[in-house]
N, C-alpha and C positions, 0 to 999 in steps of 0.2 A: 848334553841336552840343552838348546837355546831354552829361553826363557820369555814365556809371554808379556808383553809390555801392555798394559791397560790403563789408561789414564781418563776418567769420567769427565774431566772438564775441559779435557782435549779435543775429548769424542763429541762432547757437547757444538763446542767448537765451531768442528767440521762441519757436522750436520745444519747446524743454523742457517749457512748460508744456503743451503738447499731448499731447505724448508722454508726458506724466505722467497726464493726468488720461485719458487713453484707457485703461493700465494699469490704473490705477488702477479702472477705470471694468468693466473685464477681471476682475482679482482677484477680486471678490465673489461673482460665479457661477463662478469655476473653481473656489475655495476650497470651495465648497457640493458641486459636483461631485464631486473630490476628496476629502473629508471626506465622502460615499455611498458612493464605494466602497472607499476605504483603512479607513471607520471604520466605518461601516454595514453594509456585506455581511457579513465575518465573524463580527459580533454579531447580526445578525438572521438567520445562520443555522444560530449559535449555539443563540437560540432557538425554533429548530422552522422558522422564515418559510419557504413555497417562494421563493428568492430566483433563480431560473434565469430566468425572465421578464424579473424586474427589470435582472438581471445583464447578460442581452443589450441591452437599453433603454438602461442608461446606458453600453455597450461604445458602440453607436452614436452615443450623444452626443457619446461622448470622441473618436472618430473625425470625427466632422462638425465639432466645436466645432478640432480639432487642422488640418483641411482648411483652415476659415475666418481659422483666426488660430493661425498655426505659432508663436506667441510660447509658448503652452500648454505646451509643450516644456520648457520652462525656469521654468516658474513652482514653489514649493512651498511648501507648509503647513506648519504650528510642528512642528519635528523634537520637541521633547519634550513636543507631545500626541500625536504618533504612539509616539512609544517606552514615554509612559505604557498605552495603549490597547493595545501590544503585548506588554508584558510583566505584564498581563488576562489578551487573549486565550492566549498561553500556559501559564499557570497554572489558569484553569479549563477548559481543552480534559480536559488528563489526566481531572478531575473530569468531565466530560462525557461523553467516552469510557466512561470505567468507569459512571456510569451507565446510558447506552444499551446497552452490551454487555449487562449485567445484566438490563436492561428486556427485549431479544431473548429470552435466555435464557430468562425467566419466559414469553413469549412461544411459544415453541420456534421461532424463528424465524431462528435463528441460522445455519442453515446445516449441510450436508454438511459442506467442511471442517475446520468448528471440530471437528462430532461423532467425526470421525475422530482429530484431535487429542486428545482430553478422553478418547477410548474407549484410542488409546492412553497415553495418560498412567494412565487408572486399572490397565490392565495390567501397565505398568511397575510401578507402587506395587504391587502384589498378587502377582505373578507373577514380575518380572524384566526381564521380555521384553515390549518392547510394542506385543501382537499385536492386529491390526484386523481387522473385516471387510470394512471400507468400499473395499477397494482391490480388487477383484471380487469371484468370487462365493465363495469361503470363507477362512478366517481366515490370515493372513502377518504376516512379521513386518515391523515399520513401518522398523525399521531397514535392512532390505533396499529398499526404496521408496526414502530418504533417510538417511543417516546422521547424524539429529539428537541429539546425544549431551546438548544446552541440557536435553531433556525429562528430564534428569535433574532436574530443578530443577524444575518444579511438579511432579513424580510425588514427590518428597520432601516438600510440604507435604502432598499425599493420604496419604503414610505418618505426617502428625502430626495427620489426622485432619481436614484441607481435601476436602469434595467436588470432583470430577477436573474439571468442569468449569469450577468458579468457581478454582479453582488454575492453570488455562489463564488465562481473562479477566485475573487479577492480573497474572500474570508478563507477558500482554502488557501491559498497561498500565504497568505498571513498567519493560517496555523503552522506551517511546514516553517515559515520564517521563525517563527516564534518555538515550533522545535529545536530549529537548529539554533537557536540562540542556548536554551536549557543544555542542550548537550554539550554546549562549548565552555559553558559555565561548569558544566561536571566534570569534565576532561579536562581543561585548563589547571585544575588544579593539581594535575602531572602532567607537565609538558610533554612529556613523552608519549602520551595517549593522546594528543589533539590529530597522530598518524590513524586514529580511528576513525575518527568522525566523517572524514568522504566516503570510508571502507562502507560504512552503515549505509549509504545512499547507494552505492554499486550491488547490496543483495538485491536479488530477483523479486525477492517477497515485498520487498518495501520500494523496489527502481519501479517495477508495473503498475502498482496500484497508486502510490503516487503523482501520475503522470497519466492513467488511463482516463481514470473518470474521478467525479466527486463521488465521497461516500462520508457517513456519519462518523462511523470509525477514526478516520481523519484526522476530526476536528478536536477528536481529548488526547490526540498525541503528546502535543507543549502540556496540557493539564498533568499525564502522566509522567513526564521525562520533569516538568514543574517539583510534583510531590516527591520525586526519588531526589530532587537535588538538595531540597528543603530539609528532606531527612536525613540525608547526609550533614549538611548543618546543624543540626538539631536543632532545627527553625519550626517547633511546633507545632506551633500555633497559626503559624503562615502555612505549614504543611496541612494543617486541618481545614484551615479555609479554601485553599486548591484543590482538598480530595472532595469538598463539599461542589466545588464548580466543577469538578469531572463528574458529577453524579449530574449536570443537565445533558449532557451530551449525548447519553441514550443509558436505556433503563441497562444495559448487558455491561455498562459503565461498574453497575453497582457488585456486581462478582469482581472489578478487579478491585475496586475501594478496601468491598470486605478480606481479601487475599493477603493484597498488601498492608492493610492494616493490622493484617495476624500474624505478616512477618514479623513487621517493624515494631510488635509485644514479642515476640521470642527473640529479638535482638536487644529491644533494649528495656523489655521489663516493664514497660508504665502500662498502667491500670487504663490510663486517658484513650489510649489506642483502640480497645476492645469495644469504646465507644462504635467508631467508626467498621469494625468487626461489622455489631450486631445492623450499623445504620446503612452499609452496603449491601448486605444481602436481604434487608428486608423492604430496599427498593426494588430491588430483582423481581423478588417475590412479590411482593404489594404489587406490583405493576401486574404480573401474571394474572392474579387474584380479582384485583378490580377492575380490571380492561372491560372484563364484560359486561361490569356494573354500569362503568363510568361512560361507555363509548358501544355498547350493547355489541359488542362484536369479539370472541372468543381468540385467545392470542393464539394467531396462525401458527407461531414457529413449532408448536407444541408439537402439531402435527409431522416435523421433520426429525420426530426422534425416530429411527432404524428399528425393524421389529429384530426378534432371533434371529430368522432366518438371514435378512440384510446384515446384522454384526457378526453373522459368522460365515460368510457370502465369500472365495478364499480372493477372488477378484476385487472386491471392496476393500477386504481386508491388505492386499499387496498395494490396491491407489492409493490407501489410507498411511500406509507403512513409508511407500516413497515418497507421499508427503512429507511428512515426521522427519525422513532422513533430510530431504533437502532444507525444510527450514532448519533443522537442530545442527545439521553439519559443520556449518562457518563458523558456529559457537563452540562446540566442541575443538575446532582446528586453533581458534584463540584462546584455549584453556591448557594445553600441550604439553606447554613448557612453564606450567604454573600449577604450584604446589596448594593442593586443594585443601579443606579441612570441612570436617561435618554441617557448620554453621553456612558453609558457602550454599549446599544444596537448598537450604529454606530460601536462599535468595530467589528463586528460582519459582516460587510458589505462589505469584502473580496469572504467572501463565498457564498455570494447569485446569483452570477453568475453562478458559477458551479453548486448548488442547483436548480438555475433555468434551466440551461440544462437539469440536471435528469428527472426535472416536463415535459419539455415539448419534451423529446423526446421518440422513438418508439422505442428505442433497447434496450431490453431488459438484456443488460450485466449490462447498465450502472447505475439498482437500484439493482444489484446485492447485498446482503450485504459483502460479503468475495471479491467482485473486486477494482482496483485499485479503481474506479474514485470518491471511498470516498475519495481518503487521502488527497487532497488540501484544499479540506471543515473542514474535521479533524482538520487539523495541525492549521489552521486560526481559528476555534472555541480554541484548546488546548492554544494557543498564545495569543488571545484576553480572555480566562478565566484567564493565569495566570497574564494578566496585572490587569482584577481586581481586583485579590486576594492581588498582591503585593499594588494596591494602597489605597486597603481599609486596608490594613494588616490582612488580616486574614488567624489564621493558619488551614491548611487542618485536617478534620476529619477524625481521623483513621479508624470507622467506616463505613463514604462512601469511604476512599478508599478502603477497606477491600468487601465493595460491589460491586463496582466497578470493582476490578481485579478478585472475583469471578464468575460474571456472566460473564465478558468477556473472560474468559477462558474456561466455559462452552459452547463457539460457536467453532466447528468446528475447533481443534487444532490441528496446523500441527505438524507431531513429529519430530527434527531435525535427534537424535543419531541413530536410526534405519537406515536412509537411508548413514550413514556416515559411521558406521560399516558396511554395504553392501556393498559399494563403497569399502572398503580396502579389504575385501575377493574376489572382482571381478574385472579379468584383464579385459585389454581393449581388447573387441573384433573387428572386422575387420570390417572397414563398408561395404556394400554391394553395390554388381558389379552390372551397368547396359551397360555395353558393347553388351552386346547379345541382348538392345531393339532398334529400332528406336528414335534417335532425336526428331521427333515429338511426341510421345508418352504421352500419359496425363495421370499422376500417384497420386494415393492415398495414401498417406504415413501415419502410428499410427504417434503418437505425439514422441514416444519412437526413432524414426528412425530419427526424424528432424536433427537433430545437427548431428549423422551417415553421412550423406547425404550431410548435407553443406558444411560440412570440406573437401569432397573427391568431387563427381561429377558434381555438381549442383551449384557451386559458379558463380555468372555472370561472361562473358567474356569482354573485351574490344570491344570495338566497337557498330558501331549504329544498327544492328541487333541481339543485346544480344542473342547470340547461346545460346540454354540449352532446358532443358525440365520444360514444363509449369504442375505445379503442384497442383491439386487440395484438398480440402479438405472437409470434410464431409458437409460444408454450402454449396456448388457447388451444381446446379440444374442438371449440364451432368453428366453421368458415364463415370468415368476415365475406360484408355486400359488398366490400371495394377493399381492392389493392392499390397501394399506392406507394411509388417505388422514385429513383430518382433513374433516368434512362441509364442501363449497364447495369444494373445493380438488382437483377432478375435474380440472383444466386442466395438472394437474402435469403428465403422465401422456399418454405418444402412446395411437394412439384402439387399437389392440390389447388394450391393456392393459384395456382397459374392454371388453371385450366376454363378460359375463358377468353375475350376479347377485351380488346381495347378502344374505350369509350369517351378517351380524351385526351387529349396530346397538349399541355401546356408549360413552353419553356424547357425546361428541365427535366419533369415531371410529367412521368406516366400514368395515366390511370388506367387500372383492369378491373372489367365487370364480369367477374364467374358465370358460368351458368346457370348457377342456382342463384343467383343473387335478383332479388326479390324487391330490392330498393330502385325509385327512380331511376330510369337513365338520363343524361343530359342533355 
């Protein structure tokens, strides 16, 4: 009877070079792959590219290619051409941003929001008070809406002589600069997570609202990403004076103060913390409380809390759920291959305030998934993952990032370069005259006309009966005495609105007078 020959280091051997040259063999289209969408996507959509296509195309690939050969998983590309290519794309995003805003701008295309913002900021600077129309149908003051005390700060460069809307545009961009500065100061301190910090700008929740419009939100982003870095320091005292300037930024500031101030006592014990506990949640409240004292006008948002019926609505409940999935996803997908323990979850406990507004309210902007009121939740889940990551040490997988920035790019991508090369082939046109209506007159403006409108006729005046014309918008339940549209742009507009004639033809700019409309013709 032969005798079986077995030899383990033989057999070893053998196989090596198989398994090497199959890798090997692997490597050069994963590397190609990976280097499309960690190097690719955010540069070409950087430059204008629709990359939503592309974006889903190579999500499938990395899915199919991950199914065929789970080795994928573990494979990665040169960590400092990713870090070169990352610390790029952060330094010209600011520059990009602030372009595109500007480009809108020139455009008028920027949006309700921002004009609301910019009308009151130029109020502030001239008057004190920075009174809007845009929040119904006549003039309130913006600080009763929100108590954002930040707008002191671009309505100060409009008092040195900054137009109120290009002093918006700055200050935000100056905030997003001054984010990305905090998070490069948090990550820097493992080289190996500075592969994060683009990743954070390619989610949906934070690339949209970013880039759409100005919002209050915004502006305590650096104030937030500021205090987690300080605490990570154990820079106390600096961190207590930051959470103190996140509390100007708006009164909804003071839930995350108080949050994270109750972490940062079950992390690390001091007494001094619980200060800031009690002094967050009792601007929240204090503000609820006295609004109607201070400003005789009852805080709106109260009203958008859901009754039974709407919280258990199973429709509400599925918009509100795919919410949750999309923003909580990409965190979850960079948690994976990182060994969690009890303490990581309280990290985590910033966000559940805001999460819990979404759950329990009736407006439906606010589980929007491309609107602002992910990004608080965002930025505090993005901040509490990389504190994981740094304190377990583990390095990020190419892989999930590679999945990560593909599906997220596959949601609804704004183009910047399009609307920026339109902007330089189009002069500025005139904005449009309302000389020929009545002062009382209640008008329907496109979104395109807003910023037209505020820079020229429509700015509040001083004094206690803010002369102007009270402006409606398509959520208004009365029809406005004049529509007014920029030509093409009929679709703004439900079909009521348009059922009437056209009583003025200037430049650009259409006017329709209803037939019920009651105000002078021209």
């Amino acid at each position: 009877m032969q005798k079986s020959f077995d030899c383990p280091a033989l057999s070893n051997t053998l196989k090596r070079p198989i398994q090497e040259s199959t890798t090997e063999a692997l490597m050069h289209p994963v590397n190609i792959l990976f280097s499309l969408i960690l190097l690719g996507l955010p540069w070409a959509w950087l430059a204008g590219v629709y990359v939503a296509d592309a974006s889903r195309l190579l999500a499938g690939a990395l899915i199919l290619t991950a199914i065929a050969t789970p080795k994928i998983r573990t494979f990665s590309i040169s960590d400092q051409r990713l870090r070169q290519v990352s610390l790029g794309f952060v330094l010209i995003f600011p520059l990009a941003l602030l372009t595109f805003l500007l480009a809108r701008m020139h455009l008028g295309r920027i949006g309700i929001d921002f004009t609301m913002f910019a009308q009151a900021i130029d109020s502030l600077a001239r008057t004190g008070t920075p009174w809007t129309s845009l929040l119904g149908t006549q003039w309130q003051n913006f600080f009763g809406h929100h108590l954002d005390l930040i707008l002191y700060l671009p309505a100060a460069l409009t008092v040195l002589g900054v137009n109120a809307p290009l002093a918006a545009v700055l200050c935000h961009v100056l905030a997003i600069s001054l984010l990305i500065y905090f998070l490069w100061k948090i990550l820097s301190a493992d080289k190996h997570l500075l592969l994060l910090l683009p990743l954070f700008f390619t989610l949906p929740t934070i690339r949209h609202a970013l880039l759409w419009s100005i919002h209050d939100d915004i502006y305590a982003l650096p104030f937030l990403a500021a205090s987690w870095w300080l605490w990570r320091q154990k820079r106390y005292t600096s961190m207590s004076i930051t959470l103190l300037l996140t509390l100007v930024c708006k009164e909804t500031m003071g839930l995350w103060v108080g949050s994270f101030a109750l972490m940062a006592f079950i992390h690390d014990r001091k007494k001094s913390h619980l200060a800031f506990v009690a002094l967050g949640f009792s601007v929240f409240l204090g503000y609820v409380v006295l609004q109607p004292i201070l400003l005789g006008k009852s805080f709106d948002h109260i009203g958008k809390v859901a009754s039974l019926a709407q919280l258990t609505n199973p429709t509400l409940l599925l918009e509100k759920l795919w919410f949750f999935v999309n923003l909580l996803f990409p965190f979850l997908l960079l948690l994976t291959n990182t060994k969690l323990t009890k303490q990581d979850a309280i990290l985590f406990l910033p966000a559940l305030p805001f999460l819990g507004m979404i759950a329990v309210s009736n407006f439906t902007e606010m589980w929007k998934p491309l609107n602002y009121y992910g990004l608080i939740p965002s930025l505090t889940c993005f901040l509490a993952c990389m504190h994981i990551k740094s304190r377990s040490n583990t390095k990020p997988n190419h892989f999930t990032l590679a999945l990560i920035v593909s599906l997220s790019f596959g949601t609804g991508t704004l183009r910047i370069g399009p609307q920026i090369v339109e902007a330089l082939k189009t002069s500025s046109t005139a904005a449009p005259s309302l000389k020929a209506f009545a002062n009382n007159t209640s008008i329907a403006i496109s979104p395109s006309a807003h910023l037209k409108l505020l820079q020229s006729q429509i700015s509040p005046l001083p004094g206690a009966q803010f002369p102007g014309r009270a402006i409606q918008y398509q959520a208004n339940h009365q029809l406005p005495d004049l529509v007014l549209f920029k030509t093409g742009e009929e679709e703004d507009f439900p079909a009521e609105f348009l059922k009437g004639k056209k009583c003025l033809l200037d430049n650009d700019w259409t006017y329709l007078c209803p037939d019920h409309s009651k105000s002078p013709k021209p």
